[in-house]
C-alpha positions in Angstrom: 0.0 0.0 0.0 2.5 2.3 0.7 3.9 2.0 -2.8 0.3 2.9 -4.1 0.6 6.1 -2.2 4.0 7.3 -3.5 3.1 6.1 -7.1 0.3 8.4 -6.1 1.3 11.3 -4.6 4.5 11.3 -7.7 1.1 11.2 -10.6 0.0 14.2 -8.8 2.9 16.0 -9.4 3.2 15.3 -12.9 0.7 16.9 -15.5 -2.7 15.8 -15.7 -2.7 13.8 -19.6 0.2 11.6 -17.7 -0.7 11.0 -14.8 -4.5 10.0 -15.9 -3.2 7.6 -18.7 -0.8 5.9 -15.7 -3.6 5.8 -13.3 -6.1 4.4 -15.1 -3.4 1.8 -16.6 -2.5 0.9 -13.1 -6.0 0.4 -12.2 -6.5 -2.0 -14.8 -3.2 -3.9 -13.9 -4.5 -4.1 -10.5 -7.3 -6.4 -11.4 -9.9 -7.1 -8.4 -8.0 -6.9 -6.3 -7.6 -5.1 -2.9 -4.9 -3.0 -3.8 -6.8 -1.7 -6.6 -9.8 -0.3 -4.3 -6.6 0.9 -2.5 -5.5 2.6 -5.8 -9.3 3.9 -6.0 -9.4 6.5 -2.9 -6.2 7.6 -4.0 -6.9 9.0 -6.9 -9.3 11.1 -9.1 -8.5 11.0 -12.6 -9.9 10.3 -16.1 -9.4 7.4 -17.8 -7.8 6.6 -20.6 -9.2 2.8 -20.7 -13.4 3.3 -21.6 -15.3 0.1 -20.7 -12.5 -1.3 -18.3 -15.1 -0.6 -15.1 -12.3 1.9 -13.6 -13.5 4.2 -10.4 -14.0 7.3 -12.6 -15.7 5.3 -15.3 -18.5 3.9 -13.3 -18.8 7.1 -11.5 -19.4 9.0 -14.6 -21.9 6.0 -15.8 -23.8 6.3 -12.6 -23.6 10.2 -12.7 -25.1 10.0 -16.4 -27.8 7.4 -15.4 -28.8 9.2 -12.5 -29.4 12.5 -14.8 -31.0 10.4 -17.6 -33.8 9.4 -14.5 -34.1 12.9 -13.3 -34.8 14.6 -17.1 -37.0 11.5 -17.3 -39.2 12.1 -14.0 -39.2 15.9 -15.5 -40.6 15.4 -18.8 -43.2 13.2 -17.1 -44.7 16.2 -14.6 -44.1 18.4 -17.5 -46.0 16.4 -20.3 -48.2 16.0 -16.9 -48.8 19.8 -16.2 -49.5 20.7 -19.7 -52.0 18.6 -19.8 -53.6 19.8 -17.1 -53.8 16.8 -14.7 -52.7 17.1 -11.4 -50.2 15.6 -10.1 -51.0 15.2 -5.5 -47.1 15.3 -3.5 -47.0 11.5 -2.8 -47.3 11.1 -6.8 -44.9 13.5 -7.6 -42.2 12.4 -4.9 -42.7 9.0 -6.6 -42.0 10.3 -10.1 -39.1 12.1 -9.1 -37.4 9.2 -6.5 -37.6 6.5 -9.3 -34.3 5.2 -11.0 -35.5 2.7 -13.3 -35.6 3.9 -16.5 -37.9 1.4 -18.0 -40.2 2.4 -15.2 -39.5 6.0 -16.3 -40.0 5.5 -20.0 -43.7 3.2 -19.2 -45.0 6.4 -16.9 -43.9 8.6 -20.1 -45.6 7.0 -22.5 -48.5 7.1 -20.4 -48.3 10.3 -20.2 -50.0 10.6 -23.8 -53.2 8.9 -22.9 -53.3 9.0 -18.6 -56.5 11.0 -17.4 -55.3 10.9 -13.9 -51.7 10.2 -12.8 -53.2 7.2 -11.2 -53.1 6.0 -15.0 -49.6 6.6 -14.8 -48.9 3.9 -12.1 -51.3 1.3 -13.9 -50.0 -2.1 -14.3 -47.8 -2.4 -11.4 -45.3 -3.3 -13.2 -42.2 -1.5 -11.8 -39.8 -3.2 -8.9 -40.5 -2.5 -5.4 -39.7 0.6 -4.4 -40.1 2.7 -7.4 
């Protein structure tokens, strides 16, 4: 470990296009292993390596996922309010807390022919909790 946090500490010195190409080269070398989640809270940079499942990488996936859900949730009590059906708290809070994009994408299409926002929800057919 405490050759992770000089190899570290000497790619923070050097310039950024560097050190990110070691560090995300590293990471990869480091397999599943302990010392790479070692390697992870040491260091912040971009990776050179797409669809190796590096720190920043899944970060950025989860990042873009979770802003995918939240424009979805959006359009839905948008498309919602121009068409003039109310939408009560609870329903709203529901909208906006859900992460499952194929939940997401059913409530938006239902958003063309829903009456109520109970119409939204019809079907059951998202996983608990969302």
């Amino acid at each position: 470990m405490i050759h992770l946090e000089a190899l570290a500490g000497a790619l923070h010195t050097t310039d950024k296009k560097t050190a990110k190409y070691f560090s995300g080269l590293l990471e990869i070398g480091l397999g599943d292993t302990s010392a790479r989640q070692t390697w992870r809270t040491l260091m912040t940079f971009t990776n050179f390596f797409p669809g190796r499942g590096t720190l920043l990488e899944e970060t950025y996936l989860e990042g873009e996922a979770a802003g995918e859900a939240k424009g979805e949730a959006k359009a839905i009590l948008r498309f919602l309010e121009v068409r003039d059906i109310p939408v009560p708290d609870d329903a709203r809070e529901r909208i906006l807390t859900c992460t499952d994009l194929d939940v997401l994408n059913r409530w938006l299409d239902r958003t063309v022919t829903a009456e109520t926002v109970d119409d939204l929800f019809a079907g059951h057919d998202e996983p608990d909790g969302d």
